[in-house]
C-alpha positions, 0 to 999 in steps of 0.5 A: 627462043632466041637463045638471049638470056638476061645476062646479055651483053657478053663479055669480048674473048670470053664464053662467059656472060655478064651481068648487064649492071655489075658493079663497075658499069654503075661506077662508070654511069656514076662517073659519067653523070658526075662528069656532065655535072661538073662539065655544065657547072663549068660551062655555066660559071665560065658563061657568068664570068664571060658576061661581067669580066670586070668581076673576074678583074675585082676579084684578082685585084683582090687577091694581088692586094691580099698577095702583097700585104701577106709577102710584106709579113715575111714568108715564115710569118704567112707559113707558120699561120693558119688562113683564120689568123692570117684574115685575123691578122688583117682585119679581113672578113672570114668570105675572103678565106679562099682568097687568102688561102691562095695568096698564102699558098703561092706565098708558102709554096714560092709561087710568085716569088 
């Protein structure tokens, strides 16, 4: 026998041994699979971005649009409603509440201003 048991690897500095999956090693696989996810996701998203820039161009144009119209209403008008009555208020569809949300937020929180 080698003298190997199936607790190996050994932990460094110490006489002890560790099991080879305890509970922070399967956090760190998780934590590393979740990381490839995000990172080919990214990779993808910034690929379809690259291949059709005008889509980039309209969805910025978009939220200026947004932007502007929100600032005309006056900060304390955009801050003291929520992102569904401000798309009400504007007669916007409910898809472009992400849009809203960030015009509003650079609005609130003196982004732009």
């Amino acid at each position: 026998s080698s003298g190997i048991n199936a607790e190996w690897p050994l932990r460094p500095g110490t006489l002890f041994f560790t099991p080879l999956f305890n509970k922070s090693t399967v956090e760190m696989k998780y934590f590393v699979l979740l990381s490839v996810v995000v990172a080919l996701s990214a990779a993808l998203t910034l690929r379809d971005v690259q291949d059709r820039p005008e889509a980039l161009q309209g969805y910025f144009d978009t939220l200026m649009e947004i932007y502007r119209k929100l600032k005309s209403l006056g900060r304390e008008t955009v801050c003291g409603q929520t992102v569904s009555e401000l798309i009400d208020l504007l007669g916007l569809p409910d898809f472009l509440d992400g849009i809203v949300a960030t015009a509003r937020g650079w609005i609130c929180n003196s982004i732009l201003s």
